[in-house]
PALUMNU-248669 format. One record per residue (C-alpha): x, y, z. Coordinates in steps of 0.02 Angstrom, whole numbers, padded with zeros to 5 digits, always signed. Example, Ala and Ser with C-alpha at 12.3 -4.5 7.8 and 13.67 -1.06 7.14 Angstrom:
% PALUMNU-248669
+00615-00225+00390;+00684-00053+00357;
END
This chain:
% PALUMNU-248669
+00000+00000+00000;+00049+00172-00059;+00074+00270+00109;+00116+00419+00027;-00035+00393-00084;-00139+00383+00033;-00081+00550+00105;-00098+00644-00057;-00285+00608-00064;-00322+00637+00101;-00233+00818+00075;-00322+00853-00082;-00511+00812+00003;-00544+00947+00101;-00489+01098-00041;-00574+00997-00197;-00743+01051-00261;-00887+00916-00183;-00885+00786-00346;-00691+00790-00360;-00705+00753-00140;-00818+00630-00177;-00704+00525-00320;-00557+00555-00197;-00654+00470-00053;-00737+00344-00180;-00550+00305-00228;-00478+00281-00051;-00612+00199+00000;-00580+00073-00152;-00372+00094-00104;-00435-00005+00061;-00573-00098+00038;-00509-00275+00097;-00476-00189+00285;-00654-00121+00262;-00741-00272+00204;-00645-00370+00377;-00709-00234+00480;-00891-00248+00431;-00885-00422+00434;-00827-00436+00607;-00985-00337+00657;-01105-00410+00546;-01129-00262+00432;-01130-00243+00236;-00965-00167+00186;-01062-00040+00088;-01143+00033+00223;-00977+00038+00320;-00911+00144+00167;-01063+00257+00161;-01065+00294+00350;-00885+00307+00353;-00913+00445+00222;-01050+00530+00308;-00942+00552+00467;-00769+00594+00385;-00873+00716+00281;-00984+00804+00427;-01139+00907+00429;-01044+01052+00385;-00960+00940+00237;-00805+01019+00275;-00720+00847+00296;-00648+00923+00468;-00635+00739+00541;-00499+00693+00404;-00391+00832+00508;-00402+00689+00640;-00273+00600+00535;-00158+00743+00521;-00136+00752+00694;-00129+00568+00742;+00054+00585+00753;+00129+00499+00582;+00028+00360+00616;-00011+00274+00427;-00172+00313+00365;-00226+00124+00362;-00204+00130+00553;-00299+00304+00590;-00441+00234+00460;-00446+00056+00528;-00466+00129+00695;-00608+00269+00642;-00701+00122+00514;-00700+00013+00681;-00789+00151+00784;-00914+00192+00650;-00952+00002+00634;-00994-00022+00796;-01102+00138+00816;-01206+00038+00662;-01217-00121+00771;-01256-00131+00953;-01153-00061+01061;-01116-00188+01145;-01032-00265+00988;-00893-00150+00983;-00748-00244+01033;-00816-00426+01061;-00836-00474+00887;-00644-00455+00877;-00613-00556+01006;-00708-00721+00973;-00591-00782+00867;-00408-00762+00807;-00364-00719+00640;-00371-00851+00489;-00215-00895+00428;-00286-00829+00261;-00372-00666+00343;-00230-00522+00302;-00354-00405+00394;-00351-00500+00554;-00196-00442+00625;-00264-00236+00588;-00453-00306+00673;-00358-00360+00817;-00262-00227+00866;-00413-00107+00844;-00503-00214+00987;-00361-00198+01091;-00378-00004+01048;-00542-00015+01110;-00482-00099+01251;-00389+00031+01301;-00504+00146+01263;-00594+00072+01415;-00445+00101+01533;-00509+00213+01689;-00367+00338+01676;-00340+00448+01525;-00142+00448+01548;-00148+00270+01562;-00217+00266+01383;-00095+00399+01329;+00025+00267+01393;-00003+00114+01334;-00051+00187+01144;+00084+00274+01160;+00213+00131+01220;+00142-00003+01083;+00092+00108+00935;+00227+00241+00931;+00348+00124+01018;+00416+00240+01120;+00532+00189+01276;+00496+00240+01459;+00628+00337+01448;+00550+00436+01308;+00391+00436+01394;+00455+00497+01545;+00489+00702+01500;+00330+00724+01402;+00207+00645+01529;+00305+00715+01690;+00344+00533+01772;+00499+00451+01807;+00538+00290+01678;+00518+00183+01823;+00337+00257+01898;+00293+00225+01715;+00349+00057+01727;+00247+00044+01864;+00082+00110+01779;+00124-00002+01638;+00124-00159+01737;-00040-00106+01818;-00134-00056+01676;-00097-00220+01594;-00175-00300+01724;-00319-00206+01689;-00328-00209+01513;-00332-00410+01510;-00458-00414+01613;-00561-00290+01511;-00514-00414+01359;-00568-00569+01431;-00725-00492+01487;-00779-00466+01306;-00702-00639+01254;
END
């Protein structure tokens, strides 16, 4: 997958006249389809309505396409990541609630299912999600997806590398039990 691609298009949305947005989301959307298609499967949804409310809230009421600016500031996070992550939220919000995260867990990836790995991580992002303390998300994302050290951690949240350590350890704890809960 194009990274850089991807990034292009997602500039060029927001300043293009509505039909020329439009083709640029139709074209992204296409760019990514099978990770679409695995995350409305998981939740029991046609992948064409996934597309269609993904659209509706990456475009807005305002049709601005404001919620794409979500992706500029995830932090150089690939696009396939931020959308994977938004896609799963929007899924969910289609289903019942109480779907968000659980169809994820029921079962591990196929060896054939190149999705899988992506649909897993976004349940243990809504995992986290779940945590009780917002640094402690800030944490763990942090620690996993930008795979940053304690030590790195430690001047831009204010804590020592080892009271992260700490947190870390503890928040684990936590966020496997929050994980087998949905299994």
């Amino acid at each position: 997958m194009d990274v850089r691609a991807d990034e292009e298009l997602v500039a060029r949305i927001p300043i293009a006249s509505v039909d020329e947005a439009n083709a640029l989301w139709e074209e992204l959307a296409s760019r990514h389809e099978p990770l679409l298609r695995t995350i409305a499967g998981r939740v029991r949804i046609d992948c064409l309505d996934l597309c269609s409310g993904l659209f509706a809230h990456l475009k807005g009421s305002d049709g601005t396409w404001g919620r794409l600016a979500g992706f500029r500031s995830a932090g150089g996070a690939p696009f396939r990541n931020w959308l994977a992550v938004v896609a799963s939220r929007v899924a969910s919000g289609m289903h019942e609630p109480s779907l968000a995260v659980a169809p994820c867990l029921e079962e591990s990836p196929a060896p054939d299912d190149p999705e899988g790995e992506a649909v897993s991580r976004i349940a243990v992002l809504g995992a986290i999600a779940r945590l009780k303390h917002s640094e402690c998300r800030v944490l763990l994302r942090r620690h996993y997806w930008n795979v940053e050290s304690f030590e790195e951690l430690s001047s831009s949240l204010g804590r020592s590398a080892p009271a992260l350590r700490q947190m870390h350890r503890r928040n684990l704890r936590e966020l496997r039990e929050l994980m087998a809960n949905d299994g």
